[in-house]
N, C-alpha and C positions, 0 to 999 in steps of 0.2 A: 504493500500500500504506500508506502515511503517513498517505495522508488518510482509508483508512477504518479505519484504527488513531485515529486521532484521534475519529473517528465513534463509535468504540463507548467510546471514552473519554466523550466527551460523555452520551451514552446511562445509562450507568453512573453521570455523578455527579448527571444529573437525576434518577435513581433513587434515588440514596443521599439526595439532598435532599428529594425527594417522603416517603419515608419517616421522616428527622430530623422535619420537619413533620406528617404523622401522629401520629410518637409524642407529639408535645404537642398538638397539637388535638383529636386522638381523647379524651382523657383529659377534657382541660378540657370538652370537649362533655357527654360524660358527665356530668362534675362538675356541669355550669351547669343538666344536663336533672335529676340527683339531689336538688339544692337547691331547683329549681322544684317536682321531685315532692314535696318534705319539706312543703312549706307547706300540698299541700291533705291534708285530713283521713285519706282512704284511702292515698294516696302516701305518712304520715307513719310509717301503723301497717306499712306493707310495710317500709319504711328499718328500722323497728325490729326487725323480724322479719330480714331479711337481716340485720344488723350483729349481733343476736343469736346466726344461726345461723353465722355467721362466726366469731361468737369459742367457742364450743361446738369447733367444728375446731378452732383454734386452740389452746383448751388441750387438747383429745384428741392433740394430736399436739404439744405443746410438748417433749416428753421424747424426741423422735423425734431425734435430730441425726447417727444415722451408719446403716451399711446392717445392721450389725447389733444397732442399736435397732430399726428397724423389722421383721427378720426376726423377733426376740423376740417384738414387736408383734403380728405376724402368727401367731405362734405360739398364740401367750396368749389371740387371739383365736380363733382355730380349735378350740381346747381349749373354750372358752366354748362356742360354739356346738354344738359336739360334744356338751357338757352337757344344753344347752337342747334340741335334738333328741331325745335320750335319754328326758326328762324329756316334750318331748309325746308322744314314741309310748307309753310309756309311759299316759301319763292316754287316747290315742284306743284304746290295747287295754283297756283299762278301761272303757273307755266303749263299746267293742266288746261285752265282754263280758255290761254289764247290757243292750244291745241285743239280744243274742242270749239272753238270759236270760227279756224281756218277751215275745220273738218266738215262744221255744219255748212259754212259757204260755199264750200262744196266744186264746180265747176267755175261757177259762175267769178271765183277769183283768180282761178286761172285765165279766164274767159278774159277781165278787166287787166289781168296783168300781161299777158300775150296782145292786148288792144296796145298799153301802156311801152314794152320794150320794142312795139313795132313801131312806133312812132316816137320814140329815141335813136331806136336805127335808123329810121327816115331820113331823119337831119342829119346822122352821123354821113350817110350817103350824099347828101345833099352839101353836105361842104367837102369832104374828100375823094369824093365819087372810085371808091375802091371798088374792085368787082367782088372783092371775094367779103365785104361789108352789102353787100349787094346780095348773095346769094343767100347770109345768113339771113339778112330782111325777108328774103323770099321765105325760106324754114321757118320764118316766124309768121308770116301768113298763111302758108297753108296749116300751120298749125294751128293759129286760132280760127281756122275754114273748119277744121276737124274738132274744133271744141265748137263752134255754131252750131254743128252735126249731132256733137254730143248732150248739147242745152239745149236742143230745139229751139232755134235762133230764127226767129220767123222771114227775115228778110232773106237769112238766107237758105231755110230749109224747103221753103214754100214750093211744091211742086214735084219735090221729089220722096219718093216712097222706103227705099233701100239706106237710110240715113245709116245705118254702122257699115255697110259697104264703103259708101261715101266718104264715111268716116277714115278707113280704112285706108283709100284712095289718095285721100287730103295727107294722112300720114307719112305712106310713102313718096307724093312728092317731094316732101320735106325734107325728107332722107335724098332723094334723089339730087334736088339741088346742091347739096354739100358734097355728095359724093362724087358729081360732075366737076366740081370746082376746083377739089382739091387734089383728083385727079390729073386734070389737067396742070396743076400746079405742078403736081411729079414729073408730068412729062413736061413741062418747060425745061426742070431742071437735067434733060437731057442724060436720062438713064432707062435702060432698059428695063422693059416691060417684065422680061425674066428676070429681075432683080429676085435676088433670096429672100433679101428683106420685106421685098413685096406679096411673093408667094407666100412666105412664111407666114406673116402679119397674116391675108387672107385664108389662108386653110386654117387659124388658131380659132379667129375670130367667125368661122361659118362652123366651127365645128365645136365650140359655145353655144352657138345659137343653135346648134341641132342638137347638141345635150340637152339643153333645155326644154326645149321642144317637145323631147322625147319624153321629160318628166313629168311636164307638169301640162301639155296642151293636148297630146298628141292621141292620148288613150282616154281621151274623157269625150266618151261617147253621147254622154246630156247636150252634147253643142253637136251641130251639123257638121258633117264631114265636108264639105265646100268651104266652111269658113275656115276650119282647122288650114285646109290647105292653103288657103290664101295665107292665112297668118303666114305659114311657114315658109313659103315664098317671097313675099310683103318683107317679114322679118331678115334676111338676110341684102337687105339695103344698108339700115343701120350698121350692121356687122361689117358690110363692105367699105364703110364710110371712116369708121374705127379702124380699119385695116389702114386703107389710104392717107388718113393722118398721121396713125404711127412712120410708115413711109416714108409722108413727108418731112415729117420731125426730124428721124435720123439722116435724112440726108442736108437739113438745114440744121443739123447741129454742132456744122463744120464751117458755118459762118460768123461767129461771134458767141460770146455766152448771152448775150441780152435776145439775140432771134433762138436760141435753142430752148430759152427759158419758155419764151411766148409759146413756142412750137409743142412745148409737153403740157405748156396748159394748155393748148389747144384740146389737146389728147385728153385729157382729164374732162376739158369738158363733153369732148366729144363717148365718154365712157357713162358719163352721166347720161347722154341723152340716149345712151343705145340702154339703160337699166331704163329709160323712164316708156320709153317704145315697148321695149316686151315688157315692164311692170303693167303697161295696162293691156297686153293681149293675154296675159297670165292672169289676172282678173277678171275678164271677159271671157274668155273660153276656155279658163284651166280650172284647178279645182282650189285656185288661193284664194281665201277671204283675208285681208289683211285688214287690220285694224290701221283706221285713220287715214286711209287706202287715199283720200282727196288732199290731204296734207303732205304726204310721201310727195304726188304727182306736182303739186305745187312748188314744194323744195326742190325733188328735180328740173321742174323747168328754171329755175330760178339759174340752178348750180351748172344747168347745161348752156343755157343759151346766154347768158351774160360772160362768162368765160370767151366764148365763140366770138363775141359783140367786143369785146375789149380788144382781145389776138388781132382780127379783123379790122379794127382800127388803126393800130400803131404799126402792125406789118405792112 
């Protein structure tokens, strides 16, 4: 009994010694590995940012010294935040509110703001007579041709019976003028038709639009098989037009950095306007109910054609 009472004495103080020794070589390791990190460049600005955020704690909690400081603490905090919560639901019901405001307006502010950016471009035309300021005026009429179609716009619906045909029609010329324009813009810049970057861009961008197609229009048998296909025909204008842009970007991104910037937001907008084309043939003939569905369409026209409206200008 002695001797394995001695045994686990033994046990115990190589324990306690193993850990005396710990507490100082763990530390110093650290130390020795913290000084080597301090010297290289990335290792120096980290030291700084930790010993920074250390002393940040440090004085946030310097006043802390009993349990009810810190209860206080926790108090005063809680209260803050309480505040702060208050204060964002507040600004998201706010912000609920002009969402459901644009929502209920529904077409009809599409309708005044497509009236409102075509007669900005107007004059934009009318003092720099740019053709390619020119063609987006064009994509913004027939696009508000196709929100008349959509609002039952009596001046201009009067007489005709196929109004989402119409609609549909009004669509793709829109697409068609941009893709005419910018087209031809490629071929000024005197490269071939077989360009990689041309093919490429067009096969990405028609074969986007036929994935999609295929998910969400293409099998949904509740809509007419004519329309389906129009869609899917119709739809690969936009596609074409995004192709043509990218194009022409890369090949004007070898003129300066101020025309390549223009040239990709061109792209940007022209991305936008191919999501706002199929968001609403995916609404109409797919199986997506998307909440706020007139607010989406709104922001995209907004994000698409002012973009186009700017590029257009200063190019």
């Amino acid at each position: 009994m002695k001797k394995g009472g001695s045994s686990k004495a033994t046990i115990d103080e190589r324990f306690d010694r193993f850990v005396d020794r710990a507490c100082i070589a763990v530390p110093k390791a650290f130390r020795f590995l913290g000084i080597k990190l301090a010297k290289t460049a990335l290792g120096w600005h980290l030291c700084v940012l930790i010993v920074s955020f250390r002393n940040v704690l440090r004085d946030a909690f310097i006043h802390v010294r009993s349990e009810k400081d810190m209860d206080m603490l926790l108090s005063d905090t809680a209260e803050k935040l309480t505040r702060m919560t208050d204060s964002a639901t507040g600004f998201f019901i706010k912000g609920a509110h002009w969402l459901l405001a644009i929502d209920e307006a529904g077409p009809m502010l599409r309708f005044h703001t497509l009236l409102f950016l075509l007669l900005v471009n107007s004059f934009g035309v009318l003092f720099t007579g740019k053709g390619e300021l020119s063609a987006v005026g064009a994509c913004i009429c027939f696009l508000w041709l196709a929100n008349c179609f959509e609002t039952g716009y009596a001046p201009v619906c009067t007489g005709i019976r196929q109004r989402y045909i119409a609609q549909l029609l009004c669509s793709a010329m829109a697409s068609l003028s941009l893709l005419l324009t910018y087209f031809s813009s490629y071929l000024q810049q005197r490269i071939s038709v077989s360009n990689a970057v041309l093919q490429l861009s067009m096969i990405l961008m028609v074969m986007v639009h036929f994935v999609l197609f295929l998910a969400l229009i293409a099998f949904n048998h509740r809509q007419p098989l004519l329309l389906r296909i129009i869609s899917f025909l119709l739809g690969v204008l936009p596609a074409l037009t995004v192709a043509a842009g990218i194009s022409l970007a890369m090949i004007l991104s070898g003129q300066g950095n101020a025309i390549a910037i223009l040239s990709f937001v061109r792209v940007i907008g022209l991305f936008f306007y191919f999501m706002l084309d199929r968001l609403e043939s995916f609404y109409s003939l797919g199986a997506v109910r998307l909440r706020y569905l007139a607010f989406w369409q709104w922001l995209l026209t907004i994000f698409s054609l002012v973009p186009l409206m700017l590029v257009s200008w200063y190019i």
